[in-house]
C-alpha positions, 0 to 999 in steps of 0.5 A: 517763140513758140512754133510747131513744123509739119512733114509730109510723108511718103503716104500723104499724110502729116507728121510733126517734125519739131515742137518747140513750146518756148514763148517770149511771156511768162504763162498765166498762173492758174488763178488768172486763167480765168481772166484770159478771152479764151477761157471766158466761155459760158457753157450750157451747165451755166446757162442752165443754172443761170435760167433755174437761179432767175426762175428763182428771183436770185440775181446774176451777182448771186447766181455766179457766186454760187456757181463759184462755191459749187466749182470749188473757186473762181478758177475752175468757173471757166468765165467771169460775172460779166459773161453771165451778164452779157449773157443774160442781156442777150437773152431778154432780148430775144425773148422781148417781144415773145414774153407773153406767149411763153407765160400763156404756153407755161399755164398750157403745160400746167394744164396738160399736167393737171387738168384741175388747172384752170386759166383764162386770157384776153389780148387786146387790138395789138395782140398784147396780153391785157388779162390773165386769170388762173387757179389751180386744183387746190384753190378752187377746191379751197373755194368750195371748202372755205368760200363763205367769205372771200376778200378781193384786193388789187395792192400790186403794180409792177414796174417793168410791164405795168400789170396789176396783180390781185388775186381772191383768197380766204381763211381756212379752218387752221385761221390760214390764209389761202389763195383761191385764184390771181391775175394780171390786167393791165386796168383797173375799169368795170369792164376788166372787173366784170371780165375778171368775175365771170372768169372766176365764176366759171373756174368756180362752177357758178358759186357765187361768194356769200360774201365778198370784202374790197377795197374802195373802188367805185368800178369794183363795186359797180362791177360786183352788183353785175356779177356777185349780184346775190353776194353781200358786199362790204368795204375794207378800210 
């Protein structure tokens, strides 16, 4: 029953000439405000926030749980979870099949802001990232402090893209354990190692670990006595 007529004046221009606000349903209390389509719209503060919360690993569920402690209530939100969710899927899929130039143009900021930033990639015949290598200033100045004994382990597999994640670290003088530099590849073969190794001995300037502590692998070791030829080589058990 709501309705709103318009006049046009002598100038041409509208005026409002009645305005009746009557309507055949009661209105929505403010706490289902919330709950009505026009008022589900995900603004670029909860994007924003969405993305930091992510960066973060803090799930969609837990990402719109705070935005509702810091907006005082679900009411004042001004969308609901699923509408971060939906907006979180349409995300990942325009970023699908950009991933790994966003994670190479990441490292390539990183380096702009700190020279000291070493990294190194290879893709393979599809143009699909098959290495990554990196360390920052610290841990190759670590390296050069404390890289008598390094260990090198490959424990990490992830679901979603099948990389493996290793990295090289060691022991400071406070008995800590450091990080001297990590990577992603997609195999574990002799030729992925020896491509691993020489990235590792150029972010290094050349030296060589002393000593060396790996896990049982055969195309390791092989790697190892090609690259690490003047360092002493042990298993972990």
């Amino acid at each position: 029953m709501a309705y709103c007529t318009f006049k046009r004046n002598t100038k041409g221009k509208y005026e409002v000439l009645k305005l009746h606000e009557g309507h055949t349903h009661p209105l929505a209390t403010p706490w289902k405000i919330p709950m009505l389509k026009s008022a589900r719209d995900v603004n670029p503060i909860m994007k924003n926030m969405l993305r930091a919360c992510h960066r973060n690993n803090i799930g969609t569920s837990k990402a719109f749980n705070l935005l509702k402690y810091q907006m005082g209530g679900l009411e004042n939100v001004g969308c609901m979870k699923r509408g971060l969710q939906n907006f979180h899927r349409v995300l990942k899929e325009v970023i699908e099949n950009s991933d790994a130039h966003m994670f190479v143009d990441n490292f390539e900021r990183m380096k702009l802001k700190n020279p000291s930033f070493y990294f190194a990639y290879e893709m393979d015949d599809k143009s699909i990232l098959k290495h990554v290598f990196w360390a920052d200033g610290i841990g190759r100045k670590n390296y050069y402090l404390f890289g008598d004994v390094v260990s090198f382990d490959t424990p990490y597999s992830t679901n979603k893209y099948c990389l493996i994640f290793s990295r090289f670290t060691g022991i400071n003088h406070h008995r800590q354990s450091i990080t001297f530099g990590a990577r992603f590849s997609t195999t574990e073969q002799v030729e992925s190692f020896i491509w691993l190794f020489d990235r590792f001995l150029e972010a290094m300037r050349g030296q060589k670990p002393p000593y060396i502590v790996t896990d049982q692998d055969p195309t390791m070791k092989i790697a190892i006595e090609r690259i690490f030829d003047t360092s002493i080589h042990r298993f972990c058990v």
